[in-house]
Wavefront OBJ file of the C-alpha trace (Angstrom):
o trace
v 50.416 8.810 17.608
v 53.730 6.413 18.109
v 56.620 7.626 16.577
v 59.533 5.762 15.140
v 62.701 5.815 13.272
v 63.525 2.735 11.239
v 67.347 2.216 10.100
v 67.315 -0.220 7.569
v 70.042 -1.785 4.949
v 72.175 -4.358 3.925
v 74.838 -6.524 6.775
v 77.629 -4.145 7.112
v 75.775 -1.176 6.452
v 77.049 -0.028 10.413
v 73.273 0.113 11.391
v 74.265 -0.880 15.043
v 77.045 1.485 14.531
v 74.603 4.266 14.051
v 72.161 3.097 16.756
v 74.904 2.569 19.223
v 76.820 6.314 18.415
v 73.058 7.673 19.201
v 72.355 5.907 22.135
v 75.366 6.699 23.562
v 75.572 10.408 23.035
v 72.269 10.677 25.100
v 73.400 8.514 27.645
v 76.001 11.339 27.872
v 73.133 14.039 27.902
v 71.318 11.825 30.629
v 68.550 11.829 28.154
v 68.689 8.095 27.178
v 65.362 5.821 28.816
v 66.281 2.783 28.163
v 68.205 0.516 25.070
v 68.273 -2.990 24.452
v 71.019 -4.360 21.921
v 70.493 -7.915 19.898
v 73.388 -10.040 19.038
v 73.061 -12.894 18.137
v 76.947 -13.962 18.088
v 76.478 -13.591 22.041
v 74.666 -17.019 22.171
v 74.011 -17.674 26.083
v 74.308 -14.275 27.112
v 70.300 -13.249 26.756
v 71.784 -11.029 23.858
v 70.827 -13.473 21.035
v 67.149 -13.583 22.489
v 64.108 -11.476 22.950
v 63.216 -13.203 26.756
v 64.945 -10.776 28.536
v 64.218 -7.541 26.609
v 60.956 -6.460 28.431
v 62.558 -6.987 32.123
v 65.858 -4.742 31.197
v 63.708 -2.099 29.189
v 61.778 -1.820 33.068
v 64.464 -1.724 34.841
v 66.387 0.900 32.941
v 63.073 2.897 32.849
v 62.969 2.032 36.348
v 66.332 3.769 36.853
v 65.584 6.589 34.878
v 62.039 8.087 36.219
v 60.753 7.662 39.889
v 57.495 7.978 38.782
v 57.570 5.368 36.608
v 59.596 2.821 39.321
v 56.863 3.440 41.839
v 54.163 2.572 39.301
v 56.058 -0.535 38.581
v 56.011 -1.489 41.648
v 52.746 -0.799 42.976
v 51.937 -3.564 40.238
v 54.160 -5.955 41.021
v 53.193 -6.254 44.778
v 49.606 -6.046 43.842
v 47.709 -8.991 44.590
v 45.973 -9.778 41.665
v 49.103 -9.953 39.311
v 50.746 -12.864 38.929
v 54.066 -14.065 37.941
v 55.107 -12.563 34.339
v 54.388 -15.480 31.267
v 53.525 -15.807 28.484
v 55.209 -14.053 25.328
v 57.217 -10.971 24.955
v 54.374 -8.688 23.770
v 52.368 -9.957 27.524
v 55.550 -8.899 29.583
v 55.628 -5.610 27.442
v 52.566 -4.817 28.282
v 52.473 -5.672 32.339
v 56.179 -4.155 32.743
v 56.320 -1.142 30.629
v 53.027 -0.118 28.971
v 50.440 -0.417 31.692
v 52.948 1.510 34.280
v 53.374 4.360 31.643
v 49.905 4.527 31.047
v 49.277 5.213 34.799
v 51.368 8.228 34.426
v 49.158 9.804 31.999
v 47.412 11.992 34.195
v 50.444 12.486 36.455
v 52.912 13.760 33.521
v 51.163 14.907 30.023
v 48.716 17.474 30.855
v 52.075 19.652 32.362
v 54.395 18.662 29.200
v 51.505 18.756 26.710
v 50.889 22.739 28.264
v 54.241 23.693 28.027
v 55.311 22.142 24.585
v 51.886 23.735 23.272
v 53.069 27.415 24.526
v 56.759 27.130 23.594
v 56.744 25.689 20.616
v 53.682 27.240 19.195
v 54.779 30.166 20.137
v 58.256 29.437 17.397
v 56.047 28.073 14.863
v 53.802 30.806 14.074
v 55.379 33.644 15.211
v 56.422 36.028 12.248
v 60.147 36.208 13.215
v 62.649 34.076 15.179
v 63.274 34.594 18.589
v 65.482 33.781 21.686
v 64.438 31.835 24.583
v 65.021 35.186 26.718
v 61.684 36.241 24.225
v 60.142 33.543 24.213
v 60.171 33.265 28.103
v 59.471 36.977 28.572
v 56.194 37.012 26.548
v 54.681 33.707 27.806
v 56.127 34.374 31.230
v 58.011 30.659 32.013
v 60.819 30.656 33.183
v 64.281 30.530 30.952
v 64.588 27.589 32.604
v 61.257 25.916 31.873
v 61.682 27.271 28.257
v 65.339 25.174 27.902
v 64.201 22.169 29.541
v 60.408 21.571 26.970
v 62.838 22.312 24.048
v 65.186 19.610 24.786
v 63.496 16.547 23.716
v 63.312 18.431 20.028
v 66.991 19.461 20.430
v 67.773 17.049 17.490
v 65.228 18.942 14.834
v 65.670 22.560 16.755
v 68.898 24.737 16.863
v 68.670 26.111 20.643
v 72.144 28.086 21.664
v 72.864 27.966 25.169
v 73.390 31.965 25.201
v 69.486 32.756 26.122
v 69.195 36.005 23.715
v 70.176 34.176 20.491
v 67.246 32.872 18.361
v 65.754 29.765 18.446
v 65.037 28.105 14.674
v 63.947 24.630 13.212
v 67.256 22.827 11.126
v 64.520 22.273 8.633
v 61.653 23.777 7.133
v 59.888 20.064 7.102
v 60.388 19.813 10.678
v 58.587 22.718 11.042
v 55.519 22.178 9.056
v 55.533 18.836 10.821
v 55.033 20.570 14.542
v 52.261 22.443 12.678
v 50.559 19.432 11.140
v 47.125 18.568 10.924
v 46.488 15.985 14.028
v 45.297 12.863 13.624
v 43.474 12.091 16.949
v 42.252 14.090 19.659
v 45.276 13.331 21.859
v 47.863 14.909 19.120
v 45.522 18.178 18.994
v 47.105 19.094 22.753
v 50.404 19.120 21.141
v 50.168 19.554 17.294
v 49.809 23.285 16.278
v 47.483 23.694 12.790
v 47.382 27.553 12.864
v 47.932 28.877 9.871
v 46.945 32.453 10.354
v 48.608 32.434 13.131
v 45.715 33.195 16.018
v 47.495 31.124 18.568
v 49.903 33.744 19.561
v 47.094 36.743 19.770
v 46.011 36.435 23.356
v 49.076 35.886 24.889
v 50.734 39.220 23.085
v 47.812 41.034 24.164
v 47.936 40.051 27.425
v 51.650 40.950 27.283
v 50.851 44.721 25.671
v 48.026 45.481 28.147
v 50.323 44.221 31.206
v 53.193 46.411 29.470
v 51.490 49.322 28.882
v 50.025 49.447 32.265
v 53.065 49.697 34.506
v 54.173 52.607 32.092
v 57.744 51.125 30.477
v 58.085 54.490 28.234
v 61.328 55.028 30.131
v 62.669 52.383 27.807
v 62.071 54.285 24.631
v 64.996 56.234 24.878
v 67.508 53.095 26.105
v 65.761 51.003 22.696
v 63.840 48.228 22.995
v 64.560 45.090 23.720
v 63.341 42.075 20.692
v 60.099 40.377 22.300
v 58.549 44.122 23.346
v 58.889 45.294 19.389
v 57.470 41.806 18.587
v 54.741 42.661 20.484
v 54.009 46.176 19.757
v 54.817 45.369 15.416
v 52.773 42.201 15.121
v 50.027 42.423 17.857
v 46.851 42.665 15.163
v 48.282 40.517 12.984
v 47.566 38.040 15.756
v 44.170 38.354 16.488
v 41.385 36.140 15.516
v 38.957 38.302 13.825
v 36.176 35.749 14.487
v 36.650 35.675 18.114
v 37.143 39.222 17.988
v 33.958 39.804 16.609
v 32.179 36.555 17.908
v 28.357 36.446 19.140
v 29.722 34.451 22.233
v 32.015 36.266 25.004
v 35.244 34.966 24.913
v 39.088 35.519 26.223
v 40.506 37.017 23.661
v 37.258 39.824 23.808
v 37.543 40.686 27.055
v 41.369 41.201 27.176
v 40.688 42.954 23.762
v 38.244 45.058 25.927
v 40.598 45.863 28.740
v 43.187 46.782 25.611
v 40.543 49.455 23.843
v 39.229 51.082 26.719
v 42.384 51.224 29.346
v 45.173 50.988 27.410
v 45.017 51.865 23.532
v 46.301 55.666 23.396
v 49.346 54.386 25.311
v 50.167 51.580 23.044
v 50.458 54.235 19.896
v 52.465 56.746 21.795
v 54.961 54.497 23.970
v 55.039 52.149 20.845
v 58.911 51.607 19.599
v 58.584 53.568 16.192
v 56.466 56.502 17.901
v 57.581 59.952 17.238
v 58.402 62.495 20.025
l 1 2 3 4 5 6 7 8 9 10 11 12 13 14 15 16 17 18 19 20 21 22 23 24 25 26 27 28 29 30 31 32 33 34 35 36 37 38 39 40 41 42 43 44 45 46 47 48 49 50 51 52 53 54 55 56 57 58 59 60 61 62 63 64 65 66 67 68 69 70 71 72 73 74 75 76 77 78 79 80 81 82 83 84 85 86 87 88 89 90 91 92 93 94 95 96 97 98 99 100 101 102 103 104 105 106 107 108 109 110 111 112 113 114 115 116 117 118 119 120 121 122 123 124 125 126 127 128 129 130 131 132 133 134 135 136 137 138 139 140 141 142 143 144 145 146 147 148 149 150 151 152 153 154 155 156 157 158 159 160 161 162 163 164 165 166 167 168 169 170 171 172 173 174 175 176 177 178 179 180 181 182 183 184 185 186 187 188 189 190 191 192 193 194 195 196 197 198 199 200 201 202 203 204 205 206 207 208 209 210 211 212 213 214 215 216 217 218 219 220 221 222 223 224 225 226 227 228 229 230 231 232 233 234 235 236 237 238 239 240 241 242 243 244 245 246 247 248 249 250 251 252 253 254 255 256 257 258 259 260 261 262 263 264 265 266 267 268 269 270 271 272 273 274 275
């Protein structure tokens, strides 16, 4: 689903202003794609027209992503296309759409994976945590964690120290991430999880792997956030249906490996055990 953000008002209402301030403190952040500025006091300049806005959005796209310049340009020295007419919405589509599209496969199913994990993981987990947490119960990287948050900097406070939580600005922007999708491609990013399931496997998987190498020597030193997230909120994370389902499943055979291997251990090296 496209996504857009609309300034509208009255001449003088510093719309361009805006727009310009924006584009320019991403430019700073090496974030910024592409922009394209209308004027029409610049008569003669291309400014004043739309010709010239589907060649300069490719070539600053161009600029900005190899993979995207290589795909332009496998289609401009193929055979069968032609010189660029027609209107602006044709030259959209040869220059910028068509060469995105053939990046589908290439990019998304990578970003769709992590932004799924990450930010799932923030939206229905019961407490906030950092991106040290965050990256120590999914196991990514701190890195990899910082760089699939940045695109949502602008709706998600993210400090730079690594063991300071990680929270939406807004509520709405968080019920928004956890949104009902509205086509099959949103469902790879869009997390509806209400009883919050999503996170069950991956804390199990965490516990089990815990337990096993015997951590206990950590009791004493106290814990650190994302092992007492684990240990305090692990059955509130489980699916009950899958749990319990007909059909073998994931979640039942690490639940398996947790009941028969590893379930005395959890209770006694848990964080609130007694000694």
């Amino acid at each position: 689903m496209d996504r857009f953000i609309w300034l509208r008002g009255s001449p003088g209402t510093r719309k361009t202003a805006i727009s310009m301030s924006v584009a320019s403190a991403l430019d700073k952040e090496r974030t910024l794609a592409a922009s394209f500025f209308w004027d029409k006091n610049q008569e003669g300049t291309g400014l004043d027209l739309i010709d010239r806005f589907p060649s300069t959005l490719a070539r600053q796209l161009a600029a900005f992503n190899a993979e995207y310049k290589s795909s332009l340009v496998r289609r401009l020295r193929a055979p069968s296309f032609s010189r660029i007419g027609g209107s602006a919405a044709e030259k959209v589509k040869a220059l910028i759409i068509n060469p995105m599209r053939e990046l589908e496969g290439i990019i998304r199913p990578h970003v769709a994976e992590n932004y799924r994990e990450i930010v799932g993981t923030i939206t229905v987990a019961h407490e906030c945590s950092s991106v040290y947490d965050i990256s120590q119960l999914l196991g990514i990287h701190v890195d990899e964690v910082y760089s699939t948050l940045e695109p949502i900097n602008p709706i998600m406070n993210v400090p730079s120290d690594d063991t300071k939580v990680v929270k939406f600005y807004h509520a709405t922007a968080k019920e928004f991430i956890a949104g009902i999708p509205n086509d099959e491609e949103a469902d790879k990013v869009f997390i509806s999880d209400a009883k919050r399931y999503f996170l069950g496997l991956r804390l199990l998987r965490f516990v089990n792997g815990f337990v096993e190498r015997k951590l206990q020597s950590l009791q004493n030193e106290g814990w650190p956030h994302h092992i007492e997230y684990a240990f305090q909120y692990l059955f509130q994370h489980l699916d009950p249906s899958l749990l319990f389902s007909q059909e073998s499943n994931e979640l039942q055979r690490e639940f398996e490996r947790f009941w028969t291997h590893n379930l005395v251990s959890f209770f006694s090296a848990g964080p609130e055990a007694d000694d």
